[in-house]
C-alpha positions in Angstrom: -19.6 18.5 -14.2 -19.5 17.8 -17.6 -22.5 15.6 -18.8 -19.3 13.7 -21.2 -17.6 12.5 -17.8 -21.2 11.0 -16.2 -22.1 9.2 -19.4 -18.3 7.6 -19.7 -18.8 6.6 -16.0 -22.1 5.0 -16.6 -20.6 3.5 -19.8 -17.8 1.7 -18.3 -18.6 1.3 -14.5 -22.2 1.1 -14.9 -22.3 3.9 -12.1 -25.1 6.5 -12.7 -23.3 9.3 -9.7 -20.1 9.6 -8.6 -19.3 8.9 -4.8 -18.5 12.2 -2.4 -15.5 14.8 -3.7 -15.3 12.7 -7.1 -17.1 15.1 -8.8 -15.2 18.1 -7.9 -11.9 16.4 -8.0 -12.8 15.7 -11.7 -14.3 19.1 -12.2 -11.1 20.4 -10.8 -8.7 18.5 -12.9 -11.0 19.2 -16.5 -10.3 22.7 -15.6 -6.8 22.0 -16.1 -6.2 22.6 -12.4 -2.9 21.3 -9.9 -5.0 18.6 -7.4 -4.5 17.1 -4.4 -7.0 14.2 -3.6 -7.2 12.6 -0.2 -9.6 9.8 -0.2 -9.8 7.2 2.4 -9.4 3.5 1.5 -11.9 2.3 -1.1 -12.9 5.4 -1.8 -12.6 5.8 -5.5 -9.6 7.5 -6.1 -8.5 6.2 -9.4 -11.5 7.0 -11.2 -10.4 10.5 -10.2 -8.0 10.5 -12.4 -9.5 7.6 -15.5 -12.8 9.5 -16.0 -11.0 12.9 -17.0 -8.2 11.2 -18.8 -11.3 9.5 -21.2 -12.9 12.9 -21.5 -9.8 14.7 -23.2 -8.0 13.9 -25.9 -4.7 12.0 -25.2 -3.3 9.5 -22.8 -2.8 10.0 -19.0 0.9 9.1 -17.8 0.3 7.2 -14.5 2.9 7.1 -11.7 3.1 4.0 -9.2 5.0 2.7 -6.8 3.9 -0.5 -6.9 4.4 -3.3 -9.7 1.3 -5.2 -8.1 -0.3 -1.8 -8.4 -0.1 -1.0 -11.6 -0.8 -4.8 -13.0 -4.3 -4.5 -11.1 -5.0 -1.3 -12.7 -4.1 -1.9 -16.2 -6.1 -5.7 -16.2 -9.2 -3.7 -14.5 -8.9 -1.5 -17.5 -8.5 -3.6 -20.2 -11.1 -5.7 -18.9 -13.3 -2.7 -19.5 -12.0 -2.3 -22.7 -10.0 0.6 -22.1 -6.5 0.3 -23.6 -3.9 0.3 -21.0 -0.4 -0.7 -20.1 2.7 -0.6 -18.2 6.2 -0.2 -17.8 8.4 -1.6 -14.7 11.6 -2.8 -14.0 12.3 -6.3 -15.1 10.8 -6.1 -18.6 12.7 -6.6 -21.8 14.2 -3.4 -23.8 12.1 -4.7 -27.0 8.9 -5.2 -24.3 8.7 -1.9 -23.3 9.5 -0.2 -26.8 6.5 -1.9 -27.9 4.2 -0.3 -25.2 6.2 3.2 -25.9 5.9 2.7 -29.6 1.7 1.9 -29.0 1.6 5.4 -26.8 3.7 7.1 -29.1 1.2 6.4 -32.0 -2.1 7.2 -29.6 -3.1 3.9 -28.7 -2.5 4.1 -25.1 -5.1 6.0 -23.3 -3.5 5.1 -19.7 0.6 4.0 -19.5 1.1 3.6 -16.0 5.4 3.2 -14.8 7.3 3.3 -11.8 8.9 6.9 -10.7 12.3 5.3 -11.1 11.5 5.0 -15.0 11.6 9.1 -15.6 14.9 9.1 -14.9 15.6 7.3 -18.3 17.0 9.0 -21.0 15.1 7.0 -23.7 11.9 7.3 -21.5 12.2 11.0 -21.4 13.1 11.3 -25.3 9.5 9.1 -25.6 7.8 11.4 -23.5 8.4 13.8 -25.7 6.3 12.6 -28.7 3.3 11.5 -26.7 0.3 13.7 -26.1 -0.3 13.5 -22.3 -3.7 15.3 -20.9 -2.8 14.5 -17.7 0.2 13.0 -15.2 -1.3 11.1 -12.1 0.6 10.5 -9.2 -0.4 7.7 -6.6 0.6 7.2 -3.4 1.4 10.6 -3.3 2.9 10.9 0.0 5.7 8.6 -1.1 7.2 12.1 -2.3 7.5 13.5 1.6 10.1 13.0 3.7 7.8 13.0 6.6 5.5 10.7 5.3 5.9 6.9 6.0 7.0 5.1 2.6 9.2 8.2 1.3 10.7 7.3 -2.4 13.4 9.5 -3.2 12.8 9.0 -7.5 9.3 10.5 -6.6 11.0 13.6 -6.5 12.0 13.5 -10.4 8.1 14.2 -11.0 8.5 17.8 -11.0 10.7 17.5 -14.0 8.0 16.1 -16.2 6.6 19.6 -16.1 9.6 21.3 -17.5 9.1 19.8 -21.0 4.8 19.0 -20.4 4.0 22.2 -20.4 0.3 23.0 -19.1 -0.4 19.0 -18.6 -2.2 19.3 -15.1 -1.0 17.5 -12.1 -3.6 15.4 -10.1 -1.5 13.8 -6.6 -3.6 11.3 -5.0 -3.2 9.4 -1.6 -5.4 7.8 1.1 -3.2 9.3 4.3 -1.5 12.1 4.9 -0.3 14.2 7.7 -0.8 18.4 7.2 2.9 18.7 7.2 2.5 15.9 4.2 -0.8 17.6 2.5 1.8 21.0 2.1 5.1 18.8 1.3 3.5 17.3 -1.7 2.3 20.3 -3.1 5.8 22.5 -2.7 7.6 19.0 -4.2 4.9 18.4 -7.3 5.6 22.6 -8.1 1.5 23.2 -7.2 0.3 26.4 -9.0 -1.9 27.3 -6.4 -2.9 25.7 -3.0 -5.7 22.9 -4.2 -6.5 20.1 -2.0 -9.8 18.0 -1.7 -10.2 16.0 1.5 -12.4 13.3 2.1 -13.3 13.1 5.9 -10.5 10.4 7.9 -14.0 9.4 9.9 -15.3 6.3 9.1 -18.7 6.2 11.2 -19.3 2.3 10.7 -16.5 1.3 11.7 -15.5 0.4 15.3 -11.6 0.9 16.5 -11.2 -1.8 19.4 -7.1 -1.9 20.9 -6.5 -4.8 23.5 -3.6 -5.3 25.4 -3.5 -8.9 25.5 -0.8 -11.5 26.7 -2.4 -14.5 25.2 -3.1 -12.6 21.7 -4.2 -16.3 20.5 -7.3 -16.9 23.0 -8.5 -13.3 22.5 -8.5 -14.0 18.8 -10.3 -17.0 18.8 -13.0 -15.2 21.0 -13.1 -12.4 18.7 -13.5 -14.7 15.3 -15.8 -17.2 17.1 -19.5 -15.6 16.7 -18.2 -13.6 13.4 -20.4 -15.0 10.5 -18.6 -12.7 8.0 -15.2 -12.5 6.1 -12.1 -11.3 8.1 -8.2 -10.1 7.6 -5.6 -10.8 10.0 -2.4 -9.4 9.7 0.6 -10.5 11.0 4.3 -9.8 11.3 6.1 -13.1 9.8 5.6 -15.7 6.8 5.7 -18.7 9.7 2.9 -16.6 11.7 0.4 -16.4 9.1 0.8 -20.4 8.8 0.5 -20.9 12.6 -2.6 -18.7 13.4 -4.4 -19.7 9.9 -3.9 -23.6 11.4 -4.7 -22.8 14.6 -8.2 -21.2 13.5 -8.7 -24.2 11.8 -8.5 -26.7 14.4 -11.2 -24.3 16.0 -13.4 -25.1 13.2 -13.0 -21.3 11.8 -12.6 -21.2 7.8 -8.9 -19.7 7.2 -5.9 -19.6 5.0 -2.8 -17.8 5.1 -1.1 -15.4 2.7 2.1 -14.0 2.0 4.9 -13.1 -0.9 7.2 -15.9 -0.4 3.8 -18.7 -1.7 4.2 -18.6 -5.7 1.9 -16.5 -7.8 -0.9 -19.2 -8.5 -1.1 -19.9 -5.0 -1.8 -16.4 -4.2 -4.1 -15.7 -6.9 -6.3 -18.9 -6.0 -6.3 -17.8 -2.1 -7.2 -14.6 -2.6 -10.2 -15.1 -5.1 -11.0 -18.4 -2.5 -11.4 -15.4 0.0 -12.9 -12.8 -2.2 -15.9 -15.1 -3.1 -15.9 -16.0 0.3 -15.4 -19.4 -0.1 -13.1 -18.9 2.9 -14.1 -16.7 5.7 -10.6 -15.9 7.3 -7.4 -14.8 5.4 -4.2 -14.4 8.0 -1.2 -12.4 5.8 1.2 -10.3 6.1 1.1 -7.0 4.4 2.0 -7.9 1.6 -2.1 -8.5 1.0 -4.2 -5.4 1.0 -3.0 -3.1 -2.3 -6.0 -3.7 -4.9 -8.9 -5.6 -3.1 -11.9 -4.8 -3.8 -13.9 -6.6 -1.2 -16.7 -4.1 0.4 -17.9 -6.7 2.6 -15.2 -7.7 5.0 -16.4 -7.3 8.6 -13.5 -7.9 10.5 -9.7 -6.7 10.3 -7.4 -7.5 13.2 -4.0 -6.8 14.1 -2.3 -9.8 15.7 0.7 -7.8 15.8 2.0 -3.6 15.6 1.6 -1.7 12.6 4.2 0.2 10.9 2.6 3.5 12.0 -0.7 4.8 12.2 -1.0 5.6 8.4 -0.2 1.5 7.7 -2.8 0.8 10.5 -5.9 3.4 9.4 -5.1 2.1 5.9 -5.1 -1.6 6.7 -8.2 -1.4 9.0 -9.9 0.8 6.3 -10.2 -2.5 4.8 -13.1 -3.4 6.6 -16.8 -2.1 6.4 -16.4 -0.4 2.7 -19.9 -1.0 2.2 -20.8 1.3 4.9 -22.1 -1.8 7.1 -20.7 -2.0 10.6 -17.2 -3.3 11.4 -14.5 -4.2 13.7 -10.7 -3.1 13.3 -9.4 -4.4 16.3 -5.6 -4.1 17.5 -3.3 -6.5 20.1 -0.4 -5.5 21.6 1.1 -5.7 24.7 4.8 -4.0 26.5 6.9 -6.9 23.9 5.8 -5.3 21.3 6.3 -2.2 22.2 9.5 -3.3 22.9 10.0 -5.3 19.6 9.0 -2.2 17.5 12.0 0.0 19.2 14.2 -2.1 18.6 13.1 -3.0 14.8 13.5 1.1 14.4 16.7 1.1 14.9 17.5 -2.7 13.2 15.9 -0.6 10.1 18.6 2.1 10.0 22.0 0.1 9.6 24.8 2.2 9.7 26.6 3.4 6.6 29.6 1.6 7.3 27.1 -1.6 7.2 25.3 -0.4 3.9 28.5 -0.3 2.2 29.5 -3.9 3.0 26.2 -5.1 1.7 26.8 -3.5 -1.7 30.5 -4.5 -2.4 29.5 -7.8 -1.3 26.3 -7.9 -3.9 28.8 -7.2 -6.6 30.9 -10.2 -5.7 27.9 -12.0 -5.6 26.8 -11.1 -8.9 30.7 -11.2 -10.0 30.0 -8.0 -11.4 33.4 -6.0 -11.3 33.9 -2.2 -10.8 32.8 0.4 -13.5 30.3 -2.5 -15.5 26.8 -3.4 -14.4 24.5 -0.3 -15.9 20.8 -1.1 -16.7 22.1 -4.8 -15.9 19.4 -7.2 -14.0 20.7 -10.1 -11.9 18.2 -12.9 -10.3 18.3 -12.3 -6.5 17.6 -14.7 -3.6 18.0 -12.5 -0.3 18.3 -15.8 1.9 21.0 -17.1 0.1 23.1 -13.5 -0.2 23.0 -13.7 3.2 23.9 -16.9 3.9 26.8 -16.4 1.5 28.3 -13.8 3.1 27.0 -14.4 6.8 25.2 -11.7 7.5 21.8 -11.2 9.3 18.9 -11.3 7.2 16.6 -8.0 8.3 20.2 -6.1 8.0 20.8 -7.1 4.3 16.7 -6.4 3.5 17.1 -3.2 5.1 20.2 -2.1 3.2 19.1 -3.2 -0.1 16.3 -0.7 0.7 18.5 2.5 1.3 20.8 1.7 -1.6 17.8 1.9 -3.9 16.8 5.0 -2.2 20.0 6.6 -3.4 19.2 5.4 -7.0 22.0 3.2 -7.7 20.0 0.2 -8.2 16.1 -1.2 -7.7 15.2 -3.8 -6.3 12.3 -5.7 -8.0 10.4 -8.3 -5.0 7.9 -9.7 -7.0 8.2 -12.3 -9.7 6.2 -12.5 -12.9 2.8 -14.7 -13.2 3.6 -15.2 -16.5 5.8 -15.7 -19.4 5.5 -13.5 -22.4 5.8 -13.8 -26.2 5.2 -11.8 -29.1 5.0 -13.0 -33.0 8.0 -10.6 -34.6 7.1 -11.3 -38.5 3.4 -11.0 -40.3 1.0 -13.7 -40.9 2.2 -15.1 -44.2 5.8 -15.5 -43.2 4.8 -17.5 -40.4 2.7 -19.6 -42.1 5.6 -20.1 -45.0 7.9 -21.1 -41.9 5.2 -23.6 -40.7 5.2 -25.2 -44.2 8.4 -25.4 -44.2 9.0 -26.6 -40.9 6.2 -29.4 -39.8 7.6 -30.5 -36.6 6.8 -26.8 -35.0 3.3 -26.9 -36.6 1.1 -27.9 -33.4 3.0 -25.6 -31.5 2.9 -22.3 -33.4 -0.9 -22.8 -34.6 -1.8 -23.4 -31.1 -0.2 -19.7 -30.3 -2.2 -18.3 -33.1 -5.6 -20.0 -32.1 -5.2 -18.9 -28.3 -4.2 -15.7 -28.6 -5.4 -12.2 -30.2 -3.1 -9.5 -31.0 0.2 -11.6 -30.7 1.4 -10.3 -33.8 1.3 -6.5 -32.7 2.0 -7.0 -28.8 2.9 -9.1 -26.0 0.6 -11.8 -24.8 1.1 -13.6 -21.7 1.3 -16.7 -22.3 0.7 -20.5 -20.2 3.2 -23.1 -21.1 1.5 -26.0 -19.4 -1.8 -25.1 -21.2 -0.7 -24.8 -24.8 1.3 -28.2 -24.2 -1.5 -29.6 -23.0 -3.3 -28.6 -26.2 -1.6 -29.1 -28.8 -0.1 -32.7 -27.0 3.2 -31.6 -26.5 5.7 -32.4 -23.7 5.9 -29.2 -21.6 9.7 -29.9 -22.3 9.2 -29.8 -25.6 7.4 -26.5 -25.7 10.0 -24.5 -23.7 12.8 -25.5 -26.0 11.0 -24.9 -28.9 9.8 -21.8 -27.7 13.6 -20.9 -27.0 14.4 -21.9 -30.5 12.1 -20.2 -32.1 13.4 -16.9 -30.0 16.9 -17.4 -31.6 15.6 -17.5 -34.6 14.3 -13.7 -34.2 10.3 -15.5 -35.1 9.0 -14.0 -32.1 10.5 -12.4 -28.7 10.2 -15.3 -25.5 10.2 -14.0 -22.2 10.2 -16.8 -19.5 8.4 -16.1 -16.6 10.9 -14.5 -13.7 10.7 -17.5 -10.6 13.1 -14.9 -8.5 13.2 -11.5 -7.4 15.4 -9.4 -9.5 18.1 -6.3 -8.8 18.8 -4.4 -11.8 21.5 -1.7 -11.6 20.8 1.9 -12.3 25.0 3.1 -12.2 27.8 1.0 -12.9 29.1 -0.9 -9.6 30.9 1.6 -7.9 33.8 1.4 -4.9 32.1 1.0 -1.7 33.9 4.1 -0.6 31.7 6.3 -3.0 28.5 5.0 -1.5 26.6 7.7 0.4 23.5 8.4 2.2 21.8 11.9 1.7 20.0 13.4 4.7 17.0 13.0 3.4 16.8 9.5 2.3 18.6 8.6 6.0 18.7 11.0 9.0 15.7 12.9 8.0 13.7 9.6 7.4 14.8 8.1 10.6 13.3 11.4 12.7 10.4 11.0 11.0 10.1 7.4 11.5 11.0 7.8 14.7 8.2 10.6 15.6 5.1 8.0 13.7 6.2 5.3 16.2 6.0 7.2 19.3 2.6 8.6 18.0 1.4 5.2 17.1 2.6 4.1 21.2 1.0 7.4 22.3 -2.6 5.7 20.4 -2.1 2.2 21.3 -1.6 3.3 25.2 -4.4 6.6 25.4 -7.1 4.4 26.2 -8.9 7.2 28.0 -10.1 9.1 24.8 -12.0 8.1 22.0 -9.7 5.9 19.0 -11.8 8.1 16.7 -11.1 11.1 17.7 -7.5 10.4 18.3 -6.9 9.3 14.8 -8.5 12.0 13.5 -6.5 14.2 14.9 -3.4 12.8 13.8 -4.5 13.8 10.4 -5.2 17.1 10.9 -8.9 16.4 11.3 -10.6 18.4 14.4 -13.6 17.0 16.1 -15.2 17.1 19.3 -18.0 14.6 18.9 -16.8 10.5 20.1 -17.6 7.8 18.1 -19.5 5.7 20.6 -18.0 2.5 19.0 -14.9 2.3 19.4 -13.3 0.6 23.2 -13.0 3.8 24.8 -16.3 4.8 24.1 -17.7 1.8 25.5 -16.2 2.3 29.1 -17.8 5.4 28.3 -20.9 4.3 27.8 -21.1 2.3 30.2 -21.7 5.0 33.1 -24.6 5.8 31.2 -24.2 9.7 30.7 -24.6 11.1 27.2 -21.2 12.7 25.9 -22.1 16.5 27.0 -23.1 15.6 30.8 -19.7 13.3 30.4 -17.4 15.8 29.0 -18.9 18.4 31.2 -18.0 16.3 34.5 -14.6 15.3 33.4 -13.4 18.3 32.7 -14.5 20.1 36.3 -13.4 17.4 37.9 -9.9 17.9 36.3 -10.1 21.7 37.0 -10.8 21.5 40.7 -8.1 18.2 41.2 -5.1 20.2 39.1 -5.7 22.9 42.0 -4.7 20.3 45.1 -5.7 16.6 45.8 -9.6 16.6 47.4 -11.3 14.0 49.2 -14.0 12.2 47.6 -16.6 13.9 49.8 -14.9 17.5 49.0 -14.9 16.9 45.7 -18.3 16.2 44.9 -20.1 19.7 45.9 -17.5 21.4 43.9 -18.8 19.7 40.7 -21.9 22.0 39.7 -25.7 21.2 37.5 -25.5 17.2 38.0 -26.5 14.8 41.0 -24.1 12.4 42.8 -24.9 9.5 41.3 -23.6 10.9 38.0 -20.7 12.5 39.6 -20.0 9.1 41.3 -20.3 7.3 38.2 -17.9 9.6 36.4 -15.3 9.7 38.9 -15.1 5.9 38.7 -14.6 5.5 35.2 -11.8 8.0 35.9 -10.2 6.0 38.7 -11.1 2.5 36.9 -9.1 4.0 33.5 -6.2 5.4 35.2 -6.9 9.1 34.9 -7.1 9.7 38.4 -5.2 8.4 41.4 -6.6 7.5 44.7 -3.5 8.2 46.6 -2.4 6.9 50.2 -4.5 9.5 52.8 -7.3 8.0 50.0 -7.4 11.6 48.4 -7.9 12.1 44.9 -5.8 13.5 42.0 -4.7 13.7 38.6 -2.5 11.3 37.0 0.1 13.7 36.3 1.4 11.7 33.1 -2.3 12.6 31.8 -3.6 15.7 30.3 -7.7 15.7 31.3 -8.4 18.5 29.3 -10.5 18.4 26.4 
């Protein structure tokens, strides 16, 4: 490890070691090395990539899927003082030449962008004069077809390395299936196999699955002795409202969370929650990406994850500082049932998929062959109130069309407007002479913020009109103004989602859906729910164990935590005697069905009390059947063995 890469840590994270695989990864990547990085939640993985990228000369390109994402990053940065930015859909042409212009010229050590952005010309032709040390890519398994949040644009990555030659490659993501560990590789053009894996086992934490038909009573009993801070996730925007005011009445500290409250409102509940000014959060998932709270003791599932990668991730959220915690799951047969059926809501047909595109381009009255690099304000509930169609349908549409490239789709709006000051100092102190009445205004801007002459600022139009005693009417139209005027660049903030097209609108007819962003991302989906109804339903072998194996991960050893091991326990065997029983016991009942008295003598080394006790658990969990002549045998749906 270079002795450079622990004194930058200690410099800027005031960490004196690195946590487990950190080193190594870093090692690995200073060597100039292709990596693969799986670390569970909360376990470190961008300074995998921001220590190395400080050590070398150069700026490290950073690839994100998320806008969120990369806004959390880059503030964490700069408030560190490392100089950082970022380039995503929705920002002004002269916005982003600004940030390419300040990477261009080595200013940049981090410039973090969305994988649909290297399919830009101009982006390319930029890429070109910067000197890159290193290209991260997070969320790595977004490049796999058989992983769960596939992004077709991820696949453009490998190009980077046809013109950045020798510019190592370090993939990073916190779940991944073997089949997805190997698929990333092949797709990112690895050198040579390289892959660091964090353990999937997280010994503090205990998996718990109910299946509960009042989900409301069992959460109140579960919240009502917890002194410490809790998630809990739902499906819908009215849920989170419901439950959070339900709690409530119960005298249990909560709030609720989701994307449609505006940006301030979820900045204030989150930090409210954070500082633990309020013990319970209820959201959707649109909460999780980029909190950094260790101590959360609780996270339940009031309703299904995605898959099992959404749910390890989303109960990894709990217990990051290594203190025990509770992921606990509900479910019952509805939503079993309601998860099915959402599957196949998810895949509309193509027929479908076309309709919703020629009607988005009547709704933007955008006719055929115009439209390229061309944003349009987008509010899904009124597309689809305009043009009668079911909401989920639209949604899920949108999402396959931006698959295919031919626009994106941009969900989130902007927390705040922008400006930048486009002439020097002394001309806009000449204007301000010569133009009293926008005085207050423009002096206010230069007293409040640094660097607007050389980039973009954000900028709060309520505070400087409160400052410098202007209407906050006033200050928007003279901020407008002063834009047509060419003095500076004013970019209101967005209030609405935006779609901005990648192609010119085409004829419906000459939409299509490649394999792999439709029938070969349905099979997978497909498989990850029947595996995630295979976990929620096995409640005969430890949740540890079986999520481990899902990732590849063999162990033998139970958690002792977890639901399952608590039946377990309670028959007061330790694991080997346990194992040992269960699996004669299975041996000698696959043969034929036995009495209770035959069977017992058959089962060698242990006393009938233990026997007895073993057998019951068996009978009690559904593993074996006492059948009709009051004979025993295996549930044939089961498989006992070990």
């Amino acid at each position: 490890m270079s002795a450079v890469a622990k004194k930058i840590l200690l410099e800027y994270w005031g960490y004196s070691s690195f946590r487990p695989l950190q080193e190594e990864i870093i090692d690995s990547i200073l060597q100039k090395n292709d990596t693969l990085a799986l670390l569970p939640t909360g376990g470190g993985k961008s300074v995998c990539f921001q220590i190395p990228a400080l050590v070398n000369k150069g700026m490290c390109l950073v690839i994100s899927p998320l806008i969120a994402l990369m806004k959390d990053q880059v503030g964490q940065l700069k408030n560190r003082k490392i100089p950082a930015k970022a380039i995503y859909t929705g920002m002004y042409f002269s916005e982003i030449d600004s940030v390419l212009n300040n990477a261009i010229y080595g200013k940049l050590k981090f410039l973090y962008v969305s994988p649909e952005r290297l399919m830009n010309q101009d982006f390319q032709h930029a890429l070109a004069e910067i000197n890159i040390n290193l290209i991260a890519v997070d969320e790595a398994h977004c490049i796999s077809q058989w992983g769960y949040d596939f992004r077709p644009p991820y696949l453009k990555i490998a190009k980077l390395r046809e013109y950045l030659h020798g510019v190592p490659v370090l993939a990073l993501t916190a779940t991944a299936t073997t089949d997805v560990v190997e698929d990333i590789q092949q797709k990112l053009h690895f050198k040579q196999h390289n892959v660091f894996k964090a353990s999937f086992e997280r010994k503090n934490l205990a998996y718990s699955v109910y299946r509960e038909s009042d989900k409301t009573y069992r959460i109140l009993q579960v919240l009502s002795n917890e002194k410490g801070s809790a998630i809990v996730y739902v499906r819908n925007r009215r849920k989170t409202r419901e439950l959070a005011e339900i709690l409530v009445k119960n005298k249990i500290g909560a709030t609720f969370y989701h994307a449609g409250l505006n940006a301030a409102q979820r900045d204030e509940r989150q930090k409210e929650w954070t500082k633990s000014r309020i013990q319970i959060i209820v959201a959707t998932n649109a909460f999780g990406m980029g909190i950094d709270k260790p101590d959360v003791r609780q996270v339940i599932h009031y309703n299904l994850p995605s898959d099992i990668e959404s749910y390890f991730q989303e109960a990894g959220r709990a217990g990051r500082d290594g203190k025990e915690s509770v992921a606990s799951l509900l479910f019952n047969n509805n939503d079993i049932a309601y998860a099915r059926k959402k599957l196949e809501e998810s895949f509309p047909e193509l027929k479908i998929i076309r309709n919703v595109y020629n009607a988005l381009g009547n709704f933007f009255k955008l006719p055929e062959g115009a439209g390229k690099d061309v944003g349009f304000e987008f509010k899904l509930n009124d597309f689809a109130n305009t043009f009668n169609m079911p909401l989920l349908t639209v949604y899920n549409s949108i999402k396959f069309l931006e698959r295919e490239g031919y626009f994106v789709y941009d969900e989130s709006a902007g927390h705040f407007s922008k400006l930048k000051i486009n002439v020097n100092n002394v001309d806009i102190y000449r204007f301000i002479v010569e133009n009293s009445k926008f005085e207050r205004l423009l002096k206010e801007l230069l007293r409040s913020y640094a660097g607007i002459f050389t980039d973009y600022v954000n900028i709060n139009e309520k505070q400087i009109a409160r400052r410098s005693g202007i209407s906050l009417e006033k200050v928007f139209q003279k901020l407008v103004y002063l834009s047509k005027l060419k003095l500076i660049t004013y970019i209101p903030i967005k209030a609405n989602p935006q779609i901005f097209y990648n192609t010119e609108r085409l004829p419906a007819t000459h939409i299509t859906l490649s394999n792999e962003n439709y029938r070969n991302l349905k099979e997978a989906a497909t498989r990850r729910l029947n595996a995630l109804v295979a976990f929620l339903t096995n409640d005969k072998e430890c949740r540890s164990l079986q999520l481990l194996r899902y990732f590849g991960e063999k162990k033998n050893i139970r958690c002792g935590v977890c639901d399952v091991c608590h039946k377990i326990n309670e028959t007061e065997l330790n694991d080997k005697e346990f194992d040992s029983i269960k699996v004669q016991v299975n041996r000698q009942l696959s043969q034929k069905p036995l009495h209770l008295y035959e069977l017992i003598p058959r089962i060698n080394n242990f006393s009938e009390k233990k026997v007895l006790a073993v057998i019951q658990w068996l009978i009690d969990n559904g593993s074996l059947l006492r059948n009709k002549n009051e004979t025993l045998s295996c549930d044939e749906q089961l498989d006992l063995e070990l």
